[in-house]
N, C-alpha and C positions, 0 to 999 in steps of 0.2 A: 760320644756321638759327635761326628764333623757335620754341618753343615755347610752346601755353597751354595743355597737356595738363596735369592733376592729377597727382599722385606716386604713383606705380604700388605702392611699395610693401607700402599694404595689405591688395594681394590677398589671398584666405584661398584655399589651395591643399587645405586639408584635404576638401572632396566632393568629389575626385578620389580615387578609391577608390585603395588600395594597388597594386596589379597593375598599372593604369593607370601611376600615378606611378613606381614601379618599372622602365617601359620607357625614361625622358624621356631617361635617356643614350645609349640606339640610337637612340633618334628624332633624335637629337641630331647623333649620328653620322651617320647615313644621307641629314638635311638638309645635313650639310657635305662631303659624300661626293659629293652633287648638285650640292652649289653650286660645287665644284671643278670639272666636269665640266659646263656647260650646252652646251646642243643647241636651234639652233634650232625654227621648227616645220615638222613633219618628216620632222626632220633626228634625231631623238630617239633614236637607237640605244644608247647607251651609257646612258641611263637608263633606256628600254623593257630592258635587258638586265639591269641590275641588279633592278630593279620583277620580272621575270619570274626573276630565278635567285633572290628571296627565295621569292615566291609558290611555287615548285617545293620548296623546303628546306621551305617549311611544308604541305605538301602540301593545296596550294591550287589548286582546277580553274580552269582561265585558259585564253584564248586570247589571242595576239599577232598582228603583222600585220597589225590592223586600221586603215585608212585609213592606210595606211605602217605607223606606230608606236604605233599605241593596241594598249592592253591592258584587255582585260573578264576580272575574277574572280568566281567564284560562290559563297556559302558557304550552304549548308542546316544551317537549327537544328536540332537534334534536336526539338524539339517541333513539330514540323512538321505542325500539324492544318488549315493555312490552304495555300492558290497564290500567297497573295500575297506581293508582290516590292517592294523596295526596294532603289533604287540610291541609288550613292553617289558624287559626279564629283570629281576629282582632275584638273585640268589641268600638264604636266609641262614646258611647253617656258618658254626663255630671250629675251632680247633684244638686240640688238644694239646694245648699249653696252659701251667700256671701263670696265671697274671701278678704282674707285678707293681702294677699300678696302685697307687694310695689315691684313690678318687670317691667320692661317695654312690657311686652307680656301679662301683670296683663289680667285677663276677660274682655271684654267692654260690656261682659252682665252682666244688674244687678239682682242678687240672682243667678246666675247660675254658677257654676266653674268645669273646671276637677281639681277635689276633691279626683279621684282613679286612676291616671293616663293612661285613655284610651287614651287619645291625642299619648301619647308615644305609647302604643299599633297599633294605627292605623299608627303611623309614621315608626313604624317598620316593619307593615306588606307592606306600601309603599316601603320603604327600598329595601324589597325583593324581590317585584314584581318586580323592578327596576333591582334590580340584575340578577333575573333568567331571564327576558325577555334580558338583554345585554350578558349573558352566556350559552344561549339553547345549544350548544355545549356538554357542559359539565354535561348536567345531560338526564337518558332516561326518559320515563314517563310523565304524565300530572301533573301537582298542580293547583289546584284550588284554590284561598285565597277570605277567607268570610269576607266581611266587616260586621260586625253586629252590630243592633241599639237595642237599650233597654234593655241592662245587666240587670241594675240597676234594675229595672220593671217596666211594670209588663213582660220583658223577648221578647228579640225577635230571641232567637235562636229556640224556636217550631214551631213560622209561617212560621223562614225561612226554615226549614227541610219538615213543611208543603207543600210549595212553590215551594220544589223538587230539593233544595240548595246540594244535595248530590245523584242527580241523572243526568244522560244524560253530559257526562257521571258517570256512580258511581261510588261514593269517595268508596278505601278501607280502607284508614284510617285518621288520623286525629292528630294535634297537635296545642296545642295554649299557649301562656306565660301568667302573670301576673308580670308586675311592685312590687317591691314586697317589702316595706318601712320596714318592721318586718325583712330583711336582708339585709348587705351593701354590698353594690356594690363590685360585684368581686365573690360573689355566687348566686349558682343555689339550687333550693328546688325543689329536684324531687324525684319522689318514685314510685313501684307500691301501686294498692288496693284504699283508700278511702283515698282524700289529702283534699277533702273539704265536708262540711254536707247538707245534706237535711236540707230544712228549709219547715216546714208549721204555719200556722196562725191561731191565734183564737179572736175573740173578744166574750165576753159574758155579758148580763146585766142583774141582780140579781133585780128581782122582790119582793118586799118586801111588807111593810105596812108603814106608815110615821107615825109622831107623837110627841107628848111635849118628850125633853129631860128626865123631869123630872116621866114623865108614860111609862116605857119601857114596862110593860104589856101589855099596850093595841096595840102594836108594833109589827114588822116583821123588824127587824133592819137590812137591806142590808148591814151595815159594816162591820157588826161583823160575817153575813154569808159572804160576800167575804173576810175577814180576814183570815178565815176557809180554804176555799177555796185556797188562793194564799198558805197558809202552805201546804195543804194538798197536792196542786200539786208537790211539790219539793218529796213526797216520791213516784213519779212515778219512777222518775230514782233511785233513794235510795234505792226503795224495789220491782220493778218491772221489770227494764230490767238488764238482765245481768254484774254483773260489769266491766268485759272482755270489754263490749261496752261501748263509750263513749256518751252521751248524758247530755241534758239539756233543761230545762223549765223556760224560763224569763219570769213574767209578767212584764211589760215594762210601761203600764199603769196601774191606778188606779183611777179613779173620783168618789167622792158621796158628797154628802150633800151639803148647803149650808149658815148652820149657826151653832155655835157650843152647840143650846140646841135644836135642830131641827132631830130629829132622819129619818133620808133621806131611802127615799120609793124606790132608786135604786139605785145600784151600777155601772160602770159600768170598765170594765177591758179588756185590750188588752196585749195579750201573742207571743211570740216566740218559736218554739219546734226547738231544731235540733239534729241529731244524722248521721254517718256514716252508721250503718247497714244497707244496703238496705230491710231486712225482717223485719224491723220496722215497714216498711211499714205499712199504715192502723192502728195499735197499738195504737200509742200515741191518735189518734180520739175517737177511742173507751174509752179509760180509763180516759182522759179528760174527758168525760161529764158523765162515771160514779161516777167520783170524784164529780162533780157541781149536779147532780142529786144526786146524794147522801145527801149531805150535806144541799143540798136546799130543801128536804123532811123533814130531821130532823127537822130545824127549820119552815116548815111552807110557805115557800118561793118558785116562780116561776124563771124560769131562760128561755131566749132567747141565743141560741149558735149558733154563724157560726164558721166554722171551713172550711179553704181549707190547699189545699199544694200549694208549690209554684216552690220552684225548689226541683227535686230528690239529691240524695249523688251523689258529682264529682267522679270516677272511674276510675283510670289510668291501660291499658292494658298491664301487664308485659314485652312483648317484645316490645311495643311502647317506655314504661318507660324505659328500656334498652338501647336503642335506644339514646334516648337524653341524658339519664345519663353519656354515653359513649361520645357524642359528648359534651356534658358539659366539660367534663374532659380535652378534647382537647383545649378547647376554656378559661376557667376559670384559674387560679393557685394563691390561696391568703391562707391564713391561717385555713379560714374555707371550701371555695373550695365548696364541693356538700354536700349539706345539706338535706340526708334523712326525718331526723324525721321534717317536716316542717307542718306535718299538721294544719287545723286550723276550726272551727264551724262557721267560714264566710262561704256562699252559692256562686253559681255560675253557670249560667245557659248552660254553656257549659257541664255541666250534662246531658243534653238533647240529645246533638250531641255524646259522651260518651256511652246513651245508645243503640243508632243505632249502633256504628261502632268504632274497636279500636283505642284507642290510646289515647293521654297524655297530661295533661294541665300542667304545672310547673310555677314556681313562680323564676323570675330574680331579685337579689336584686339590689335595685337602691337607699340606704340611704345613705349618707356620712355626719354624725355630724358633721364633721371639715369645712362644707360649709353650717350647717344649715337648712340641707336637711334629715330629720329622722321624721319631721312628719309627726301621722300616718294615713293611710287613710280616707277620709272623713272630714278631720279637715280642718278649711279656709285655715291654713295656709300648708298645705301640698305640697310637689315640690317635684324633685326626682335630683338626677343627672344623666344628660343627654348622661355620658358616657356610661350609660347601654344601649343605643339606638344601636349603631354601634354591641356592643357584642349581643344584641337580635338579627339584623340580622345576624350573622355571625352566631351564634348561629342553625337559621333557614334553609338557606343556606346550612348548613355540616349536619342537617338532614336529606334534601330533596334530596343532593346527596348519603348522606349514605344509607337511606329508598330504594333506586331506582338501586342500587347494594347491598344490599342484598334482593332484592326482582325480 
């Protein structure tokens, strides 16, 4: 593992009010309480239960069972002179990787690990429920905070908005974090406009003719048509969309044949599209398969294509992103501090919650090299530092107060 992250050390933890700081060793606990116990997505039982028998001990109005495993909590400030509503998203499920980690909170399921640090997610949005239900005093307005199952996919932020997760009463707007290993502890990645991409999916299987190696005439050679093909898709974004816009076309798979003078009667390949622009939309489907039709004419060749989307582009609402950019500022102070340009072609289905209703998903960095803590998401051995727990509440916290006086 390289590291070219700066030395995290000198974060200044002191605007983290008392109270705050004071919880970081439950937070602490309850992230490692999690990360012993992951659940796919859901599959989330054992975390929706703990998530729901704190909210219960703090007497916190909640409903469970939502979309399987989600959990929506409601807390009314006491100064309660506004309807308006502010959510808060916490995504809770695992992935299906072995962990590699020698830690004593290690998985005790096997193949399953928080691998992207939702554990910390969920522990933070615990954090805050905790907080604002011990401080209703001190903020007006309602918050609403969404426990959500199934990021990873196939996504359980649609059925829960389905489910009416931002109705009765209606959310106006909306904010949610990511743990975020790609920066060290002590910054915030926030911005308005497009922070993360749409992603859709293609798999295709090239319909050929088999045959001796050595008689490629009497042939339809699936390799050499998906050859074609995987080149030909790189000159979508190359010579098709805008340069201005950023996109990309992974094919990620490739299988054919199976001996090397056997000329193999199908190919078959699975790809990745992603891009920011939301009027892409539709686009890349279309020009997909007139690339594979295309080229699967010339030679002779049949082709099978499915193609879906899967999550739309993340979209942060300018004065949401304002909003936490400012409250960052207050909370953070380290050398890199708030880090604008942080985008990234990782997906995120809190796009979905984004397109209903404003507001801002930002990325909390939580690497620290000097502890070993910089691998990057999805990898076995991936961890974060813990200290980013306390600052994502705190973080939370002085939005929902700030949100609720200027609104």
């Amino acid at each position: 593992m390289v590291s070219t992250f700066p030395n995290p050390s000198s974060v200044d933890l002191s605007r983290i009010r008392l109270s705050i700081r004071s919880l970081q060793p439950q937070l602490v606990e309850w992230r490692r309480r999690l990360h012993q116990q992951p659940e796919l997505g859901f599959q989330e039982k054992l975390t929706a239960e703990f998530v729901s028998q704190k909210l219960q001990e703090w007497g916190i109005e909640h409903q469970t069972g939502i979309a399987h495993t989600g959990i929506v909590a409601t807390i009314k400030g006491n100064k309660l002179k506004t309807p308006q509503v502010l959510a808060i998203r916490a995504d809770m499920d695992a992935l299906p990787i072995q962990e590699l980690n020698e830690v004593p909170y290690k998985s005790q399921h096997d193949g399953v690990m928080h691998a992207c640090g939702h554990d910390g997610h969920t522990a933070i949005a615990l954090g805050t429920a905790y907080y604002l239900q011990q401080h209703r005093q001190d903020f007006s307005g309602i918050v609403k905070i969404i426990f959500q199952p199934a990021e990873e996919s196939p996504g359980g932020a649609k059925p829960m908005i389905e489910a009416g997760v931002l109705k009765n009463p209606d959310v106006d707007a909306i904010i949610g974090l990511h743990l975020w290993n790609n920066l060290p502890l002590g910054t915030v990645g926030v911005r308005a406009g497009a922070l993360m991409a749409a992603v859709e999916c293609f798999n295709c299987t090239i319909l050929g003719k088999g045959g001796h190696g050595a008689l490629p005439h009497q042939t339809v050679d699936s390799v050499v048509v998906a050859a074609q093909i995987v080149n030909a898709l790189q000159t979508i974004v190359a010579r098709n969309v805008n340069p201005i816009d950023s996109a990309v076309v992974t094919v990620g798979e490739l299988h054919a044949g199976t001996k090397r003078n056997v000329i193999a009667d199908t190919a078959r390949m699975s790809a990745t599209v992603r891009y920011f622009n939301p009027s892409l939309k539709d686009f890349f489907n279309q020009r997909v398969e007139q690339i594979i039709a295309g080229i699967c004419q010339s030679h002779g060749a049949n082709y099978d294509l499915e193609y879906w989307s899967l999550y739309p582009p993340v979209i942060n609402n300018i004065k949401i992103a304002e909003l936490v950019r400012s409250v960052a500022e207050e909370v953070v102070e380290t050398p890199l501090g708030i880090v604008p340009e942080c985008q990234t072609m990782a997906a995120e289905d809190m796009s979905f919650f984004l397109e209903e209703i404003p507001g801002c998903y930002f990325f909390l960095g939580s690497a620290n090299p000097t502890k070993d803590l910089a691998y990057p998401h999805h990898h076995p051995r991936f961890d974060f530092d813990e200290t980013a727990l306390a600052m994502g509440v705190e973080i939370f916290v002085r939005c929902v107060e700030k949100y609720f006086v200027s609104t």
